[in-house]
mmCIF file as gemmi writes it, N, C-alpha and C atoms, coordinates in Angstrom:
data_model
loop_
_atom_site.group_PDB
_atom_site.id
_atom_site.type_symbol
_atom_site.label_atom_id
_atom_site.label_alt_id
_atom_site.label_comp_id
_atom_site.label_asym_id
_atom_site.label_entity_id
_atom_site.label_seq_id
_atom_site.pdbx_PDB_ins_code
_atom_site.Cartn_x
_atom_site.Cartn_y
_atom_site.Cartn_z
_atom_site.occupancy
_atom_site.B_iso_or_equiv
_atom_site.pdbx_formal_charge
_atom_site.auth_seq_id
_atom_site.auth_asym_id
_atom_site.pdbx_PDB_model_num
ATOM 1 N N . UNK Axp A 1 ? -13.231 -13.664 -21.165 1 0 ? 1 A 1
ATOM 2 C CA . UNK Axp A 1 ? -12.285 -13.848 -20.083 1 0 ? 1 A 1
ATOM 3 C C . UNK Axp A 1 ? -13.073 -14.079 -18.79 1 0 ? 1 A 1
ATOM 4 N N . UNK Axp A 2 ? -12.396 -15.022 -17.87 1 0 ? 2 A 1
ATOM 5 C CA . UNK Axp A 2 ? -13.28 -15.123 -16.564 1 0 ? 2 A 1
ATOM 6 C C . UNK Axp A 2 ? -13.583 -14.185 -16.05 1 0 ? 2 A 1
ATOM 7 N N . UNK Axp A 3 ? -14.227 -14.047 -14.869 1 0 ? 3 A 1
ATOM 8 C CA . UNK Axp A 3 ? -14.137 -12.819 -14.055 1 0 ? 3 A 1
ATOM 9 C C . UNK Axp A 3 ? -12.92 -12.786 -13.315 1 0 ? 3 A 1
ATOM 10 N N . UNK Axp A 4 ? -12.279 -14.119 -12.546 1 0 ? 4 A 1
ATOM 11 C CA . UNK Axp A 4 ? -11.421 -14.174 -11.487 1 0 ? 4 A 1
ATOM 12 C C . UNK Axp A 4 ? -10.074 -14.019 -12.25 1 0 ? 4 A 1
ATOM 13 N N . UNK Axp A 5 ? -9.891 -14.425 -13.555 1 0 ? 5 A 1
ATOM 14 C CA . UNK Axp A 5 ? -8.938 -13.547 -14.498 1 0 ? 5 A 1
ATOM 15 C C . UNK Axp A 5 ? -8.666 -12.482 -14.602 1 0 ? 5 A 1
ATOM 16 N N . UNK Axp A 6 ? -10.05 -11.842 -14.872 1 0 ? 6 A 1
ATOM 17 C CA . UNK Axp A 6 ? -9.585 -10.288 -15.35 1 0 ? 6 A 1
ATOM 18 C C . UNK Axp A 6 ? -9.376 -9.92 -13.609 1 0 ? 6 A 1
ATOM 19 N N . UNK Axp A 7 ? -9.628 -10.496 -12.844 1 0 ? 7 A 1
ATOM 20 C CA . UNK Axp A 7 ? -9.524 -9.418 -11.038 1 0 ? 7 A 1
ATOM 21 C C . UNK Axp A 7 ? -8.115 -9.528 -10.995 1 0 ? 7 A 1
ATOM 22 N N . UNK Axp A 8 ? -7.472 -10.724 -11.274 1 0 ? 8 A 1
ATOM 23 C CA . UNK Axp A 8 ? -5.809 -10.794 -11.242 1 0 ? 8 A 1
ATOM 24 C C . UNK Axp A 8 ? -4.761 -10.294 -11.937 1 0 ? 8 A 1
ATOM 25 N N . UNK Axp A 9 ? -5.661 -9.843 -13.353 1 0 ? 9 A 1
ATOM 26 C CA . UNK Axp A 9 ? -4.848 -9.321 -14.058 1 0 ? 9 A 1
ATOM 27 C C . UNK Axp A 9 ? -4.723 -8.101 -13.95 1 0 ? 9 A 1
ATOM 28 N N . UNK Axp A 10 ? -5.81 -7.445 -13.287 1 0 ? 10 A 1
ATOM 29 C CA . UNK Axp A 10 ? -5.884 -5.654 -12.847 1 0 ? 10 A 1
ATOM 30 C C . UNK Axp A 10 ? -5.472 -5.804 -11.72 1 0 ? 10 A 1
ATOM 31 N N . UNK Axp A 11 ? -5.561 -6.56 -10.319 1 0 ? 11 A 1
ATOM 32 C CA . UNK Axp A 11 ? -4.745 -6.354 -9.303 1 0 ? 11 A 1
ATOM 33 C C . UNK Axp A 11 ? -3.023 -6.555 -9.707 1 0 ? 11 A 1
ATOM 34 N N . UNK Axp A 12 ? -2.31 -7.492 -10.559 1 0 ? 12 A 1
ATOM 35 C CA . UNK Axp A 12 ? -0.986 -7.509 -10.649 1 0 ? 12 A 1
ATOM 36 C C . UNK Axp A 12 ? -0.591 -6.753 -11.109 1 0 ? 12 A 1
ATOM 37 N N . UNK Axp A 13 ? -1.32 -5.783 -12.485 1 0 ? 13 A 1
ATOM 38 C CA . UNK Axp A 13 ? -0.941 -4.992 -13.055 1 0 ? 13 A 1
ATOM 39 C C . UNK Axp A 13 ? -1.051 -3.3 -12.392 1 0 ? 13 A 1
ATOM 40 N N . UNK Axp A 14 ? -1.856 -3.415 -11.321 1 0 ? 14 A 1
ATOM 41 C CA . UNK Axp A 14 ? -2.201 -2.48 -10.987 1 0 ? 14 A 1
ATOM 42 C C . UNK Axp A 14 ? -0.994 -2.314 -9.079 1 0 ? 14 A 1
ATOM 43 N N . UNK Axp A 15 ? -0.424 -3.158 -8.901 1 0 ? 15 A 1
ATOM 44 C CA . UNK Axp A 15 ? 0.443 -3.26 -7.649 1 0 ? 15 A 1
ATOM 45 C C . UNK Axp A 15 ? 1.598 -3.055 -8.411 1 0 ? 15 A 1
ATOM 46 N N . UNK Axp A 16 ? 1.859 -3.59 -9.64 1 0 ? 16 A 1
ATOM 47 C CA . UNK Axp A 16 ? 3.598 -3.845 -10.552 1 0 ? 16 A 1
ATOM 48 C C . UNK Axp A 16 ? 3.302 -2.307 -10.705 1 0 ? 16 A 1
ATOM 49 N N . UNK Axp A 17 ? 2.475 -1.512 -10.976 1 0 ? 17 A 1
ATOM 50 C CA . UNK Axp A 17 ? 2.827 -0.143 -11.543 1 0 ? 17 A 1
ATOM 51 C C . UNK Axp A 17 ? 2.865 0.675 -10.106 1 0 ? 17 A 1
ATOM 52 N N . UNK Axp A 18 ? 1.859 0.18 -9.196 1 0 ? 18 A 1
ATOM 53 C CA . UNK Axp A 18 ? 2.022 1.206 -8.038 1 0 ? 18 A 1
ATOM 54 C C . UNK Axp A 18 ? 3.382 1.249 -7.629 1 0 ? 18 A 1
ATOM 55 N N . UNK Axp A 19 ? 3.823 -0.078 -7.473 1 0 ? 19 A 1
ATOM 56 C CA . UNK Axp A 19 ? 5.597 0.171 -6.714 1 0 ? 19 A 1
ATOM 57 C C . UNK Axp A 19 ? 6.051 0.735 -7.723 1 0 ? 19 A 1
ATOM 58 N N . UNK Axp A 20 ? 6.573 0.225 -9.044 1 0 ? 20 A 1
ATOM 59 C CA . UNK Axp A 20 ? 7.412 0.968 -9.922 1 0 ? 20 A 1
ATOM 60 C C . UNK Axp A 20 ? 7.399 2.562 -9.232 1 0 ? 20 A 1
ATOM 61 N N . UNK Axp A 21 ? 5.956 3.245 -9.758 1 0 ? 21 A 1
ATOM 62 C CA . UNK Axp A 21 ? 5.898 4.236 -9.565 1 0 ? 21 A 1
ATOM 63 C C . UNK Axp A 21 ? 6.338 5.229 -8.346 1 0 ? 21 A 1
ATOM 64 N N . UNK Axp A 22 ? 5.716 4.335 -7.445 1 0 ? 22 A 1
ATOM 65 C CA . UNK Axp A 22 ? 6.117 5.03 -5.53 1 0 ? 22 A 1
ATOM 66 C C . UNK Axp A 22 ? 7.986 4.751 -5.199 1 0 ? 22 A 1
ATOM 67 N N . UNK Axp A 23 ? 8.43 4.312 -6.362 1 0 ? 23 A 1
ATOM 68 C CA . UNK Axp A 23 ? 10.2 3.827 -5.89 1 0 ? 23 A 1
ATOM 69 C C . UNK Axp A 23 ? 10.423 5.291 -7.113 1 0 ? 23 A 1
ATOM 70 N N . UNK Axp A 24 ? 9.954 5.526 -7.832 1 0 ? 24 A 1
ATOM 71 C CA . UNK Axp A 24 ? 10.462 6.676 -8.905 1 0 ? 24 A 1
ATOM 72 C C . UNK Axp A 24 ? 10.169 7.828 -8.213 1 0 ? 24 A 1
ATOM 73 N N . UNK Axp A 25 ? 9.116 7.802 -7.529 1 0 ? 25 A 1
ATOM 74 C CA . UNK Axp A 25 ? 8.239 9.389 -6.894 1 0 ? 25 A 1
ATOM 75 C C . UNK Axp A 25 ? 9.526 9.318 -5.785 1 0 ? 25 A 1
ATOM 76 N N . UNK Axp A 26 ? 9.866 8.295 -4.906 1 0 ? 26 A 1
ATOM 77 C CA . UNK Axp A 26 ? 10.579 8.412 -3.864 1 0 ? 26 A 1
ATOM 78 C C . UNK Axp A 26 ? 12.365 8.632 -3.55 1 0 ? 26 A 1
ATOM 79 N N . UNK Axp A 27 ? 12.698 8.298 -5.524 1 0 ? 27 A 1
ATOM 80 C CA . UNK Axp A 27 ? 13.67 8.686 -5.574 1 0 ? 27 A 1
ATOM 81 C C . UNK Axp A 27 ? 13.819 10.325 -5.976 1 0 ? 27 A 1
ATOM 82 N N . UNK Axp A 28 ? 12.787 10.406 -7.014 1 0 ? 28 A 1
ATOM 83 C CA . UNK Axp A 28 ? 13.055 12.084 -7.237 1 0 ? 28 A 1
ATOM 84 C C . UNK Axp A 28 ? 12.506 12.855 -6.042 1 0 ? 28 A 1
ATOM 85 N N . UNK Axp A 29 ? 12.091 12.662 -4.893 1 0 ? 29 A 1
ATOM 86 C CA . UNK Axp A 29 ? 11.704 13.406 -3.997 1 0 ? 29 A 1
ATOM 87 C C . UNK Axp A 29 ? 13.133 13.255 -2.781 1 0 ? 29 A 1
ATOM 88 N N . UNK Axp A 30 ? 13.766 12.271 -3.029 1 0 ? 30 A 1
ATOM 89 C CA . UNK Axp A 30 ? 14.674 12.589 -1.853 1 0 ? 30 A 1
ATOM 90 C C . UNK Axp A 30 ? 15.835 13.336 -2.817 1 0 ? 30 A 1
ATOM 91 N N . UNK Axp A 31 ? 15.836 13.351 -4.501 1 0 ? 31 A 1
ATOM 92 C CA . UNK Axp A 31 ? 16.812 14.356 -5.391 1 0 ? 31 A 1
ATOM 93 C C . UNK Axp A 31 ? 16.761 15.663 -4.761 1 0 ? 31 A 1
ATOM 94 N N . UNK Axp A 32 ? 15.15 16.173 -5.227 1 0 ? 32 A 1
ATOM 95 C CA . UNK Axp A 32 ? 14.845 17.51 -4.758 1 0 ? 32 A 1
ATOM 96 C C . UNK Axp A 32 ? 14.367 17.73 -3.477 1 0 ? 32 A 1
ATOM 97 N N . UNK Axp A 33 ? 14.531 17.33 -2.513 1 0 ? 33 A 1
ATOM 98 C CA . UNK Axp A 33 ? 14.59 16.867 -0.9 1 0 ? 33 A 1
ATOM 99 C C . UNK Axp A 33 ? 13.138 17.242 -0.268 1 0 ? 33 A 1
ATOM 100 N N . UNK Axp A 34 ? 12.2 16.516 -1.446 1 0 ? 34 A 1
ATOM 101 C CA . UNK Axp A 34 ? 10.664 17.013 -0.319 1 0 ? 34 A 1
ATOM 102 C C . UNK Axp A 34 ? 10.738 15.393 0.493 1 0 ? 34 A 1
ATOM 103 N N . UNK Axp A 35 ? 11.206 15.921 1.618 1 0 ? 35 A 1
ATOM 104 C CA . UNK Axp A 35 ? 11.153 15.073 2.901 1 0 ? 35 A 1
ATOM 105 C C . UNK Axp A 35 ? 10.496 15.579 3.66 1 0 ? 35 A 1
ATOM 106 N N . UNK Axp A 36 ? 9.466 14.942 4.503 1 0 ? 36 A 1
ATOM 107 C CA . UNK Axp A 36 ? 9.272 15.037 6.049 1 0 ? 36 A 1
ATOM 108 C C . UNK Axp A 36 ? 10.34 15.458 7.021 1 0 ? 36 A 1
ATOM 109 N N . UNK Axp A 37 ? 9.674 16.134 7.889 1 0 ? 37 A 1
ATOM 110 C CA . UNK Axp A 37 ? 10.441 16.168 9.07 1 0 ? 37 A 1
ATOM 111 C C . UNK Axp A 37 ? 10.639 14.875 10.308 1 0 ? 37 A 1
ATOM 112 N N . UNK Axp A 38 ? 11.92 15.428 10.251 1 0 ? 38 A 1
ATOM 113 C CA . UNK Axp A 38 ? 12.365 14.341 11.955 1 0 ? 38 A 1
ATOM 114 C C . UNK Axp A 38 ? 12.415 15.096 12.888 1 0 ? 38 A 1
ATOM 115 N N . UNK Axp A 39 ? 12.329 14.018 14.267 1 0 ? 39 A 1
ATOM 116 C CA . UNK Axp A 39 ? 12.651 14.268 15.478 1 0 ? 39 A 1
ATOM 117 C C . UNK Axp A 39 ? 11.991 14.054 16.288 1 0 ? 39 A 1
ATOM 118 N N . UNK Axp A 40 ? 11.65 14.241 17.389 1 0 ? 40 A 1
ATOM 119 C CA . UNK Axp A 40 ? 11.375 13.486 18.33 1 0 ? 40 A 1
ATOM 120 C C . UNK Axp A 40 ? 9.955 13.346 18.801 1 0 ? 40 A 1
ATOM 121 N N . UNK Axp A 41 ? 9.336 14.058 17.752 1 0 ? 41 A 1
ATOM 122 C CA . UNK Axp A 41 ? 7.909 14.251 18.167 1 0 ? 41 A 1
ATOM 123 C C . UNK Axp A 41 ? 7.392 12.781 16.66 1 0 ? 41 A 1
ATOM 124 N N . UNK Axp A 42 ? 7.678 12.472 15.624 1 0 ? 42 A 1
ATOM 125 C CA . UNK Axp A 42 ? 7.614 11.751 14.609 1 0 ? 42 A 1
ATOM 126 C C . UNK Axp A 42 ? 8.467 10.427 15.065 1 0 ? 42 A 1
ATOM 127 N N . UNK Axp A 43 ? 7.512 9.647 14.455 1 0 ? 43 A 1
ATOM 128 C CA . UNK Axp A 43 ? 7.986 7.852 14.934 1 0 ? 43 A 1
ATOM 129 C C . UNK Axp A 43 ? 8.865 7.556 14.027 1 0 ? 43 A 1
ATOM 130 N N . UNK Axp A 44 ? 9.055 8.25 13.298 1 0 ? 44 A 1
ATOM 131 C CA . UNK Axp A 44 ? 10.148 7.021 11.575 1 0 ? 44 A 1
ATOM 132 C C . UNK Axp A 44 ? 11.604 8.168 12.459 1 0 ? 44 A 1
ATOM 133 N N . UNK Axp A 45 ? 12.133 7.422 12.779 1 0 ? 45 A 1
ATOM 134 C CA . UNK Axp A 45 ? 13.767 8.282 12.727 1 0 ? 45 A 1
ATOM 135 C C . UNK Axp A 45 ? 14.738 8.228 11.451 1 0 ? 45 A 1
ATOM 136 N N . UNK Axp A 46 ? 14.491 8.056 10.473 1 0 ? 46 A 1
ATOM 137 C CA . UNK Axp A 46 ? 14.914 8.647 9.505 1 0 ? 46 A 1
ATOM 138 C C . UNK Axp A 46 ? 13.683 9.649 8.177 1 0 ? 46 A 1
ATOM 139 N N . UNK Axp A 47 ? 14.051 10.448 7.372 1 0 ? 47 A 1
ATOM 140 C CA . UNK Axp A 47 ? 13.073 11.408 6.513 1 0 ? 47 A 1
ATOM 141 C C . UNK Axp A 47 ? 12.138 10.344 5.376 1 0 ? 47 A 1
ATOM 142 N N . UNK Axp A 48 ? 11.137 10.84 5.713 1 0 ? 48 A 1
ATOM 143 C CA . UNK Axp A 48 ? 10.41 10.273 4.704 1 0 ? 48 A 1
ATOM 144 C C . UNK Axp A 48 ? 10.106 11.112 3.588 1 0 ? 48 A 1
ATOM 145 N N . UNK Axp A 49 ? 9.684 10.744 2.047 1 0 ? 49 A 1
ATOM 146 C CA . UNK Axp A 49 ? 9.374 11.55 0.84 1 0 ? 49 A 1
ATOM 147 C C . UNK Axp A 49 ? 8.064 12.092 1.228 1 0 ? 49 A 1
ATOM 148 N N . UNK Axp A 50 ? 7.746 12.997 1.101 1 0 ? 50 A 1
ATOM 149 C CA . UNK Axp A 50 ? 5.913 13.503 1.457 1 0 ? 50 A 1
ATOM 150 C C . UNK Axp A 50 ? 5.136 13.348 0.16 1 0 ? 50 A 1
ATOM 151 N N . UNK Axp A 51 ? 5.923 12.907 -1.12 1 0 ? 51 A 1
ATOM 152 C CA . UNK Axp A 51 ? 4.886 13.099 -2.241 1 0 ? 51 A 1
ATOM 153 C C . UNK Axp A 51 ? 4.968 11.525 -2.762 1 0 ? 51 A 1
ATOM 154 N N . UNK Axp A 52 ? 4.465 10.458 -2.221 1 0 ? 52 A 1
ATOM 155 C CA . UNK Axp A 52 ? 4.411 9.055 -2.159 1 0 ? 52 A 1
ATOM 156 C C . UNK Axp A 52 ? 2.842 9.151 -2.644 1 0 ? 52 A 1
ATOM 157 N N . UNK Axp A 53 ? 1.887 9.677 -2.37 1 0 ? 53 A 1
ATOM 158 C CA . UNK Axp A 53 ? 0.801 9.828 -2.952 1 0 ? 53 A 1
ATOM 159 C C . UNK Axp A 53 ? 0.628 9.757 -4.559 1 0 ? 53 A 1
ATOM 160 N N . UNK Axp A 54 ? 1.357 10.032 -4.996 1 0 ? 54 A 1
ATOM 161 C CA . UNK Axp A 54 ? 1.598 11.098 -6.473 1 0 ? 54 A 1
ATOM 162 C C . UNK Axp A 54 ? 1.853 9.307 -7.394 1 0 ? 54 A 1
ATOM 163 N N . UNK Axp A 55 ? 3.258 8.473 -6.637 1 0 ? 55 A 1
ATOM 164 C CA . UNK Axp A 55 ? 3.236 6.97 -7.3 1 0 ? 55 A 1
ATOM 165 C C . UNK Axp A 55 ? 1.889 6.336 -7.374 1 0 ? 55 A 1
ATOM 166 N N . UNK Axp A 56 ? 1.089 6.499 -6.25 1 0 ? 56 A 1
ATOM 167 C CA . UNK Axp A 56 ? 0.181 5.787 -5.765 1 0 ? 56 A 1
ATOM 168 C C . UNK Axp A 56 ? -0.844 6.269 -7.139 1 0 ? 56 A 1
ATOM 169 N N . UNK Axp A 57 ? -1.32 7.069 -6.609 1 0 ? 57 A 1
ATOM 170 C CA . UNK Axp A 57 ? -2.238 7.842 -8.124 1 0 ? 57 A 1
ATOM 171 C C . UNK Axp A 57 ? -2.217 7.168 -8.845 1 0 ? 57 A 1
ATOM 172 N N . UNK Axp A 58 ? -0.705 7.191 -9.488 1 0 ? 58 A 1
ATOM 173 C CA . UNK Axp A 58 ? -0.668 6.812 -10.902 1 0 ? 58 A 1
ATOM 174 C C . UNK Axp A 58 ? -0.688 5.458 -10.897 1 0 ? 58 A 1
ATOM 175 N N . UNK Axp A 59 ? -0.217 4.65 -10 1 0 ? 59 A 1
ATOM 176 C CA . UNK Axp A 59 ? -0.371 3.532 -9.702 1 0 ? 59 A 1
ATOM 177 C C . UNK Axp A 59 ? -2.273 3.046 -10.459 1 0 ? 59 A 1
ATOM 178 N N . UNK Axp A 60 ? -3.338 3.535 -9.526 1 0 ? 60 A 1
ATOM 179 C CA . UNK Axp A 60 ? -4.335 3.514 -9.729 1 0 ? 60 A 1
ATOM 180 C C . UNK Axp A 60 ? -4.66 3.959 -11.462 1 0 ? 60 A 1
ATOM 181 N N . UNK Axp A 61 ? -4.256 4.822 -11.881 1 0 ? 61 A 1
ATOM 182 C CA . UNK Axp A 61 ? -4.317 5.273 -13.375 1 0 ? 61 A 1
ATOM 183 C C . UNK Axp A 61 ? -3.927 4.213 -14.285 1 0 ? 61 A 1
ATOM 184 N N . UNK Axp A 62 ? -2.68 3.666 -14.095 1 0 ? 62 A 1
ATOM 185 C CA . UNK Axp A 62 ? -2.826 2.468 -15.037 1 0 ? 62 A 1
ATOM 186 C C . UNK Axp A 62 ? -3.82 1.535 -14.37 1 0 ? 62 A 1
ATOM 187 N N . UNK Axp A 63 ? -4.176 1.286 -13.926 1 0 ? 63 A 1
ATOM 188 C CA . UNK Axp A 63 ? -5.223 -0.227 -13.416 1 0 ? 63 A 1
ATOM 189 C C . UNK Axp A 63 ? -6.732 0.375 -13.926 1 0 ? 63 A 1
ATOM 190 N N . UNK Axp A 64 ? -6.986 1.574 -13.806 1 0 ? 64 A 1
ATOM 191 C CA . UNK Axp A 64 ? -8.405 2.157 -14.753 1 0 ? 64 A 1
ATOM 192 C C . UNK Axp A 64 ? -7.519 1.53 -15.79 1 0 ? 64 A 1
ATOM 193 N N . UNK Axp A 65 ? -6.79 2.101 -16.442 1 0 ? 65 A 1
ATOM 194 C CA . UNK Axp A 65 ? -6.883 2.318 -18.198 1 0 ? 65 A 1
ATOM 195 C C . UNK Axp A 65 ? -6.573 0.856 -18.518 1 0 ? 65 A 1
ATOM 196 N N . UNK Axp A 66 ? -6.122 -0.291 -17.916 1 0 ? 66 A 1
ATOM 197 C CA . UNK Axp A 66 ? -5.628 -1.666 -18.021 1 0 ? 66 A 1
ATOM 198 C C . UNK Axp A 66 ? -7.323 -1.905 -18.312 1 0 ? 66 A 1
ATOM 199 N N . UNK Axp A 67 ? -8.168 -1.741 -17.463 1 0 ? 67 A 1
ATOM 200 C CA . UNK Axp A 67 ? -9.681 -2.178 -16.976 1 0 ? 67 A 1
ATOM 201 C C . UNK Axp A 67 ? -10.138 -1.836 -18.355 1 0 ? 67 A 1
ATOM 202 N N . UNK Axp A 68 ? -10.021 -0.908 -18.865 1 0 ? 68 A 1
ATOM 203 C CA . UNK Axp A 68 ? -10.821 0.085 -20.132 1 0 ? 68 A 1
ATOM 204 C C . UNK Axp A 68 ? -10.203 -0.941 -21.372 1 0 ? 68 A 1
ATOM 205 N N . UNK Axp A 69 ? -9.054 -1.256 -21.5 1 0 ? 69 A 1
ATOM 206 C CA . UNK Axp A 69 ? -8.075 -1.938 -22.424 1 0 ? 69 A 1
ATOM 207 C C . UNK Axp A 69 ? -9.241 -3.754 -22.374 1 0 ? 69 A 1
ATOM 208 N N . UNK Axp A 70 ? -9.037 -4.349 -21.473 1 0 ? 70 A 1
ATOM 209 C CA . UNK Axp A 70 ? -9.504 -5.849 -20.96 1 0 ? 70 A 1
ATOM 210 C C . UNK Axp A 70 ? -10.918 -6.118 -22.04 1 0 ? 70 A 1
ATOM 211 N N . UNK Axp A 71 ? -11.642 -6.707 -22.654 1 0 ? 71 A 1
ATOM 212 C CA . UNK Axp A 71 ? -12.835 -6.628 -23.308 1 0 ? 71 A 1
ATOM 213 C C . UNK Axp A 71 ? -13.703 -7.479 -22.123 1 0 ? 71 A 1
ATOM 214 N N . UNK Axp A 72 ? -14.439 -6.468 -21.041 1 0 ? 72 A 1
ATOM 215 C CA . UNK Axp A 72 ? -15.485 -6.862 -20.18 1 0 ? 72 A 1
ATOM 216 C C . UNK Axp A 72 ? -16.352 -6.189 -20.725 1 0 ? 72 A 1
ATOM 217 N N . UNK Axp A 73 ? -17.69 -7.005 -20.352 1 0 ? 73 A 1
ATOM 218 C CA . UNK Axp A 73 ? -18.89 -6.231 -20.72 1 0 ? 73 A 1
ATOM 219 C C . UNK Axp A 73 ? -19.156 -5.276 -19.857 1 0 ? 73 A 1
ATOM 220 N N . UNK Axp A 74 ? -19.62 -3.579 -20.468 1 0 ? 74 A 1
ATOM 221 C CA . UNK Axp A 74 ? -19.924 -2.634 -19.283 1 0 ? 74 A 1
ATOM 222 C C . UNK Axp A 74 ? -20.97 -2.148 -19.213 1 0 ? 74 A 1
ATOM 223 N N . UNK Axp A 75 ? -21.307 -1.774 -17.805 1 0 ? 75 A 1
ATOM 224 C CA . UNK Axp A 75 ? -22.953 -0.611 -17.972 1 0 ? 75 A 1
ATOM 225 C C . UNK Axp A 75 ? -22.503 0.28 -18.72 1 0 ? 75 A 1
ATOM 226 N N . UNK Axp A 76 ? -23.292 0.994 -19.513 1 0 ? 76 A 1
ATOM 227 C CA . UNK Axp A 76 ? -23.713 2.156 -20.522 1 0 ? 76 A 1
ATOM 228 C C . UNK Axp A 76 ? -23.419 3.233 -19.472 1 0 ? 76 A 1
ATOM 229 N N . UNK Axp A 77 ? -23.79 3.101 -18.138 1 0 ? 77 A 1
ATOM 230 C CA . UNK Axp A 77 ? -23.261 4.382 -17.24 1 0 ? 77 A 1
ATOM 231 C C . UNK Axp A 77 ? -21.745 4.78 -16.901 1 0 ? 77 A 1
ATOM 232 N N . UNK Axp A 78 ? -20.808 3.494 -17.347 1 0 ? 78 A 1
ATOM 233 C CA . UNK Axp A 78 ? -19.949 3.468 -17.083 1 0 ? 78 A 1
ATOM 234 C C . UNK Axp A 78 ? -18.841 4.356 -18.171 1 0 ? 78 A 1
ATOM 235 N N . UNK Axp A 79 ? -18.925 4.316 -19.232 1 0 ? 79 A 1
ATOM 236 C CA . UNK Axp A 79 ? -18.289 4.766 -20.273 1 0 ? 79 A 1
ATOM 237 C C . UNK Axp A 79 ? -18.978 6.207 -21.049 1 0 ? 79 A 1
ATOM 238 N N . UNK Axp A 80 ? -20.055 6.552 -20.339 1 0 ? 80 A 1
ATOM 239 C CA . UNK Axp A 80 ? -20.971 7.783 -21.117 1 0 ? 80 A 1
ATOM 240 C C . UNK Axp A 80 ? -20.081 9.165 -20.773 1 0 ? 80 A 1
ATOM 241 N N . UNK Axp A 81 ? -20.197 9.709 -21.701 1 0 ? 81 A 1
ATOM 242 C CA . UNK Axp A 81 ? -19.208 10.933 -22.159 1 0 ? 81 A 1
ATOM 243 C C . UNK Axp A 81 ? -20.203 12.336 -21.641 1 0 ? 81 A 1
């Protein structure tokens, strides 16, 4: 596989899972209401989810394991147990 292949195929695959993920984290966080605070000292005037991190993560977790899946050649440092 090219190189500029496999970069597109881990960046698309790796943005399609981050949103999925950060729209799932952001719905179950406004369920169980971990929101930010408002008011007048904070710029967003409406609540934001505080655990948007958590999509993101995993976001990154599939794009490793997509990378591990792809048949690139790797350093020996890369995969040592």
């Amino acid at each position: 596989m090219a190189n500029v292949l496999i970069a597109v195929v881990l960046f698309v695959s790796t943005v399609l899972a981050t949103v999925y993920f950060v729209a799932q984290v952001e719905r179950l966080a406004r369920q169980l209401g971990l929101l930010g605070r408002t008011g007048v000292r904070h710029l967003r005037p409406g609540a934001v989810p505080r655990i948007g991190g958590v999509g993101m993560f995993l976001g990154f977790c599939i794009g490793v394991a997509v990378s591990f899946v792809i048949p690139v050649p790797r350093y020996p440092e890369e995969v040592a147990k």
